[in-house]
C-alpha positions in Angstrom: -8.1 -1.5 24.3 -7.2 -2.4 20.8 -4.0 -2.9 19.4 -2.6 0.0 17.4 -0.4 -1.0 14.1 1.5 1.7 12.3 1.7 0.3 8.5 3.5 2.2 5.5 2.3 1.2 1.8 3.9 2.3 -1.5 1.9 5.0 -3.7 3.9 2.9 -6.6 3.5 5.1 -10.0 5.2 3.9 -13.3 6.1 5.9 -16.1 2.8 5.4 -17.9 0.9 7.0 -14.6 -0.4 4.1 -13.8 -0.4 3.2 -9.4 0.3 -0.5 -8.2 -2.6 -2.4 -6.6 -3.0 -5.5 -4.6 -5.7 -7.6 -3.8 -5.3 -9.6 -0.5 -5.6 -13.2 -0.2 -8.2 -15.2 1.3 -6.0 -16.3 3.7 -5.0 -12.4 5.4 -6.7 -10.4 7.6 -9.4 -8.2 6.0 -9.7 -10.6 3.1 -10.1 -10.0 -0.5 -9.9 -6.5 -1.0 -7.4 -4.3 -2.5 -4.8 -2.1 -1.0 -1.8 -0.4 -1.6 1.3 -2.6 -0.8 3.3 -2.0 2.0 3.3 -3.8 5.7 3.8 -3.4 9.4 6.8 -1.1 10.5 9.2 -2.8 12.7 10.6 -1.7 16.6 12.9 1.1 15.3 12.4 1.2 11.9 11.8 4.2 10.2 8.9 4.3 7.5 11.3 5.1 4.5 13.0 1.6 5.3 10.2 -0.3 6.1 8.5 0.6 3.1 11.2 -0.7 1.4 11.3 -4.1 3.2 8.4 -4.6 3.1 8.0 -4.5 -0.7 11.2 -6.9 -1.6 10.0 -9.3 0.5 6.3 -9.0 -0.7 6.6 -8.2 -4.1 10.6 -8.9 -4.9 11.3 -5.5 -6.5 13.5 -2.7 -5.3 12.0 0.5 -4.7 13.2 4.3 -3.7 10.8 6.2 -2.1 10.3 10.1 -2.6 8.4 11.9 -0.3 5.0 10.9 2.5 1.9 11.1 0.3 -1.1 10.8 3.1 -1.7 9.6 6.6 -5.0 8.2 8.2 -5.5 6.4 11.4 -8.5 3.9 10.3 -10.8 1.6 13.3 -11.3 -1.5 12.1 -13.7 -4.5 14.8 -10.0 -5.7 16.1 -7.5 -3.1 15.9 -6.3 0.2 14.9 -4.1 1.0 12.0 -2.8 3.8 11.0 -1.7 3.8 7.2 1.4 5.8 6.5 0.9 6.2 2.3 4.6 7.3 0.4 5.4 7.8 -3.2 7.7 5.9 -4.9 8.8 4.1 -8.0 10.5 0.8 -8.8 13.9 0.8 -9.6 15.0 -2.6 -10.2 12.8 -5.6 -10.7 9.2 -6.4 -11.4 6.8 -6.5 -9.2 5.2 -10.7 -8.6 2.8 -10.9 -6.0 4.1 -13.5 -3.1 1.7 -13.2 -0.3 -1.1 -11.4 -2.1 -3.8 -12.5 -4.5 -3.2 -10.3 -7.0 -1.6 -7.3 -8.6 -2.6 -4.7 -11.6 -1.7 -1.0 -12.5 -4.4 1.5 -12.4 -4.5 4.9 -13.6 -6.0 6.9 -10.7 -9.6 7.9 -13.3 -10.2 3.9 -12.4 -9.0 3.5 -9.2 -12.5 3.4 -7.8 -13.2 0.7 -9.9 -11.6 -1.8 -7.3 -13.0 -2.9 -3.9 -10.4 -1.0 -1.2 -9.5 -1.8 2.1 -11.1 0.8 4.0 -8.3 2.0 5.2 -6.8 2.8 1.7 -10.2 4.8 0.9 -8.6 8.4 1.6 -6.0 7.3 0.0 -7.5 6.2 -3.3 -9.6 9.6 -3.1 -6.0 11.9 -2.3 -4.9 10.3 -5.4 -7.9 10.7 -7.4 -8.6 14.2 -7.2 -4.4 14.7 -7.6 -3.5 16.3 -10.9 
């Protein structure tokens, strides 16, 4: 049976409109594709603080989140994730990639101009066809 992971990422908008990206490094899982950032939500953590974590420690910003955006359970060769998506904005700090590749701002017209994870896919289509 394959492992299940829950994992929350940050539908990060700035005040131009434009969503955070990040490419993942060589060296992770699922290599070289972009994705929303976000990470693994701990034993009794809830997804508002993990989110949260998980960004300072990834990306060394502060952020507050808003409300859930999208949810998708995606099967990948090894496991199972399911990709808990919220809204939320930075408010303190910039955000410097530490454990990914990469990281630019998109406007969601040119979102599909990346190479996704395919587990951000529905995601990256919620978001496009969003007004």
């Amino acid at each position: 049976m394959k492992k299940v992971v829950n994992v929350v990422a940050g539908i990060i908008e700035n005040g131009q409109g434009e969503i955070l990206c990040t490419l993942r490094s060589p060296k992770m899982s699922i290599p070289n594709v972009w994705e929303f950032p976000g990470g693994k939500v701990e034993k009794d953590e809830d997804i508002f603080t993990a989110l949260r974590r998980e960004i300072e420690e990834e990306l060394g910003c502060i952020i507050e989140t808003s409300e859930l955006f999208h949810e998708h359970t995606h099967e990948y060769e090894d496991f199972i994730i399911t990709l808990i998506c919220i809204k939320s904005k930075i408010i303190k700090g910039s955000p410097v990639p530490s454990e990914h590749s990469s990281l630019v701002w998109l406007k969601r017209e040119n979102l599909e101009s990346l190479k996704w994870a395919p587990a951000d896919i529905p995601a990256v289509e919620q978001l496009m066809n969003e007004k």
